[in-house]
C-alpha positions, -999 to +999 in steps of 0.1 A: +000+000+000+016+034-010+010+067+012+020+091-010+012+118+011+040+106+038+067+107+012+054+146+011+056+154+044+093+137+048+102+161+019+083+194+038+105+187+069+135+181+054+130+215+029+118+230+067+152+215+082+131+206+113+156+188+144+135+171+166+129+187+200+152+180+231+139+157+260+135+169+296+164+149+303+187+170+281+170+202+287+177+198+331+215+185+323+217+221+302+206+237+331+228+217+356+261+226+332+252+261+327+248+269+363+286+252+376+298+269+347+291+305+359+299+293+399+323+311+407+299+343+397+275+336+420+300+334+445+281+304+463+285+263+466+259+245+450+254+225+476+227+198+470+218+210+435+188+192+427+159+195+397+130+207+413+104+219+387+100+208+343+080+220+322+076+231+285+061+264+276+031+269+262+041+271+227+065+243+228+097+272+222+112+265+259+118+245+287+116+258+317+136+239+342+140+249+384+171+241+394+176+245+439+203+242+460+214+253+497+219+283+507+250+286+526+239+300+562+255+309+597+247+286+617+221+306+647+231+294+683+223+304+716+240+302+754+216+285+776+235+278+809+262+266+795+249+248+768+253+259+730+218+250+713+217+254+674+184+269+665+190+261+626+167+229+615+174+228+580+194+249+555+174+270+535+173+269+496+179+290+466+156+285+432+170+293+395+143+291+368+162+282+333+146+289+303+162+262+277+157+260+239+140+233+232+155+227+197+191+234+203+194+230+242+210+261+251+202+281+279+181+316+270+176+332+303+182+323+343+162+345+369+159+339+406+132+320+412+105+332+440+085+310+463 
């Protein structure tokens, strides 16, 4: 059985030079590489760098990956009658929000990211 009209779409993206979109996967290791490349300009450790939030845009352009990590803190103590008691539970974090190409993989934009 011939599908002639298959043999014109195969012709229309190959004339359209289409590259099929990256995966979620590739778009978060983008983000991962992007952010220990500029480190040492944030003047932080990434400490416990994690993916937190994926998603695609809307229009299928970007990914928008949420990278976190934790925020290097003094530690808050106290004196109680001799005793030194730390009053800090759990570090707290920092969010980046990458906006990826989703053709090519590169990064477009990073902005702090609010909770």
């Amino acid at each position: 059985m011939s599908l002639p009209f298959l043999s014109t779409i195969l012709v229309k993206c190959i004339d359209l030079n289409l590259t099929p979109m990256i995966d979620i996967r590739n778009a978060a290791n983008s983000a991962v590489i992007y952010i220990q490349g500029i480190q040492d300009l944030l003047q932080t450790s990434l400490d416990n760098l994690r993916l937190e939030e994926a998603e695609i845009s809307e229009d299928s352009d970007f990914w928008l990956i949420t990278l976190g990590y934790d925020k290097p803190e003094r530690k808050s103590t106290s004196s109680l009658g001799g005793m030194n008691l730390d009053f800090s539970r759990y570090p707290s974090r920092e969010y980046k929000l990458f906006k990826i190409n989703a053709d090519s993989g590169e990064v477009a934009a990073m902005k702090i990211r609010e909770l």
